[in-house]
C-alpha positions in Angstrom: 0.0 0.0 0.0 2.8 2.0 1.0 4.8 1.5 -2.6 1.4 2.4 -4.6 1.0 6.0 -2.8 4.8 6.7 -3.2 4.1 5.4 -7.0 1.0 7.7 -7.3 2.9 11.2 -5.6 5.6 10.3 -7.9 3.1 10.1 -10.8 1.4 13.4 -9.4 4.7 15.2 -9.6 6.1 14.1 -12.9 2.6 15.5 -14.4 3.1 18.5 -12.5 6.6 19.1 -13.7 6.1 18.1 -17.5 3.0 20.8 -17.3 5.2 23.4 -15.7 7.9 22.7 -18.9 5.1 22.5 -21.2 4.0 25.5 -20.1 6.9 27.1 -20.4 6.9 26.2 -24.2 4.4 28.2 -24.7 3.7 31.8 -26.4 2.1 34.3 -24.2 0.1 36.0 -26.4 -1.2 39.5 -25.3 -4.9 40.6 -26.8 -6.1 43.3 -26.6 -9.8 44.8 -27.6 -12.5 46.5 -27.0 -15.1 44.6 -28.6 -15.6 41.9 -25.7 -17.6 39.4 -27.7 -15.2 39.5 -30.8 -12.0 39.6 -28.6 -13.0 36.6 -26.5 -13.8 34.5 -29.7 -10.2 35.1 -30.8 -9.1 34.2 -27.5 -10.8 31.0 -27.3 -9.0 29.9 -30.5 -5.4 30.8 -29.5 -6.2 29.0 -26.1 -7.6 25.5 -28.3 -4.3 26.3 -30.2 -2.3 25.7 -27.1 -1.3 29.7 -26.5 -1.4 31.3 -22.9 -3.6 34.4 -23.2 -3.7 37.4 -21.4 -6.6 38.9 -21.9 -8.8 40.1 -23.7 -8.4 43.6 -22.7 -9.3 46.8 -22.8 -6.9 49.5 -24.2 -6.4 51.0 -20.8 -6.1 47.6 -18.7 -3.9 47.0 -21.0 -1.5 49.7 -21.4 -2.0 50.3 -17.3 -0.4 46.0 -17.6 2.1 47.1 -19.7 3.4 50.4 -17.7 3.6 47.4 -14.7 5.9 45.3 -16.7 3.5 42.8 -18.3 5.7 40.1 -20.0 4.1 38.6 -23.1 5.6 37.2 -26.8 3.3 39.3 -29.2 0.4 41.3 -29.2 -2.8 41.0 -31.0 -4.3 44.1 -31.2 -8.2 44.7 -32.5 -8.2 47.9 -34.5 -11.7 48.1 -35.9 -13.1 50.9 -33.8 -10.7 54.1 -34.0 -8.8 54.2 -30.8 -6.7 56.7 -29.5 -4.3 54.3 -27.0 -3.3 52.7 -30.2 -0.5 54.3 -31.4 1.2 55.4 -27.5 0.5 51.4 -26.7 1.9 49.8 -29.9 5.0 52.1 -29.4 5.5 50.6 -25.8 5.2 47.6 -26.8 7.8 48.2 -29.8 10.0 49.6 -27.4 10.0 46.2 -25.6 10.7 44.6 -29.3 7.3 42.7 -28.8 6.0 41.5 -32.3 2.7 43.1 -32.9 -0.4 41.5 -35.0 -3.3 43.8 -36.0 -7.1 42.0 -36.2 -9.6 43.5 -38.1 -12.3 41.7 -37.0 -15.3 43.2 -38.7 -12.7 44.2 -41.9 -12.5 47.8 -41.0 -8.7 48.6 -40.5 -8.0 51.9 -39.6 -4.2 51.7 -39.6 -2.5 55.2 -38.4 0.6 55.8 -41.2 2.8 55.2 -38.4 2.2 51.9 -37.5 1.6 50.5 -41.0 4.1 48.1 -41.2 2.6 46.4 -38.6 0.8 42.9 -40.3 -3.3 43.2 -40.5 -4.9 40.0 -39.9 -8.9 39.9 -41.1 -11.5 37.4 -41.7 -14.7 38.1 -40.2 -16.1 34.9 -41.1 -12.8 32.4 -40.2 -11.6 33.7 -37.0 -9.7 30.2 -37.0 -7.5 31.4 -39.9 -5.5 34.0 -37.5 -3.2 31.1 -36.0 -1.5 30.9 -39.2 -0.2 34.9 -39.6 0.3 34.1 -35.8 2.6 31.3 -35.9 4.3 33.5 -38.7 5.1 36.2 -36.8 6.6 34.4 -33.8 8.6 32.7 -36.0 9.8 36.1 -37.6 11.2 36.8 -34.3 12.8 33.7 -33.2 
């Protein structure tokens, strides 16, 4: 009896290891949005993709997460409404060389000139399709 409970912690902790270095393997992706509904449809699909998300959130929670020292791998940021954090966030965020994807959700992209070479990512009707220009980016920065 004794052998199967030190056979089960052992189990127990070799799960709990591989799951902290699986974890560890993965992208922390930081999304941000507005539009609630929209934003947490996008995050469900990087979560079923096997990405850590912060998020979704708003411009301010997220710039106020940023000014704390949020550490994340990228950023997807929803740019269909006109938002006037945009450009003051996406340059903190360049300034901590994180690699920056812009959804347009609902295929408006209103794209200041100073941030247009920043990818635009839009299908409003395959939400699926934004792992690939994802998985791109990240790899542009590896």
């Amino acid at each position: 009896m004794l052998a199967l409970l030190s056979h089960q912690r052992m189990q127990t902790q070799i799960t709990q290891d591989m799951g902290r270095v699986l974890n560890g393997l993965r992208h922390r992706v930081l999304l941000i949005g507005d539009e609630y509904v929209l934003s947490s449809d996008i995050a469900a699909i990087l979560r079923r993709h096997a990405f850590d998300v912060i998020g979704p959130l708003t411009f301010a929670a997220a710039e106020e997460s940023i000014r704390r020292g949020l550490q994340t791998d990228c950023a997807v940021i929803d740019i269909h409404l006109h938002q006037p954090l945009l450009e003051p966030l996406a340059a903190q965020l360049r300034a901590q060389k994180v690699p920056l994807l812009f959804v347009a959700t609902l295929g408006i992209a209103r794209v200041p000139p100073s941030l247009a070479d920043i990818p635009v990512w839009g299908d409003a009707f395959d939400h699926e399709s934004i792992i690939g220009p994802l998985h791109a980016l990240l790899r542009e920065q590896s």
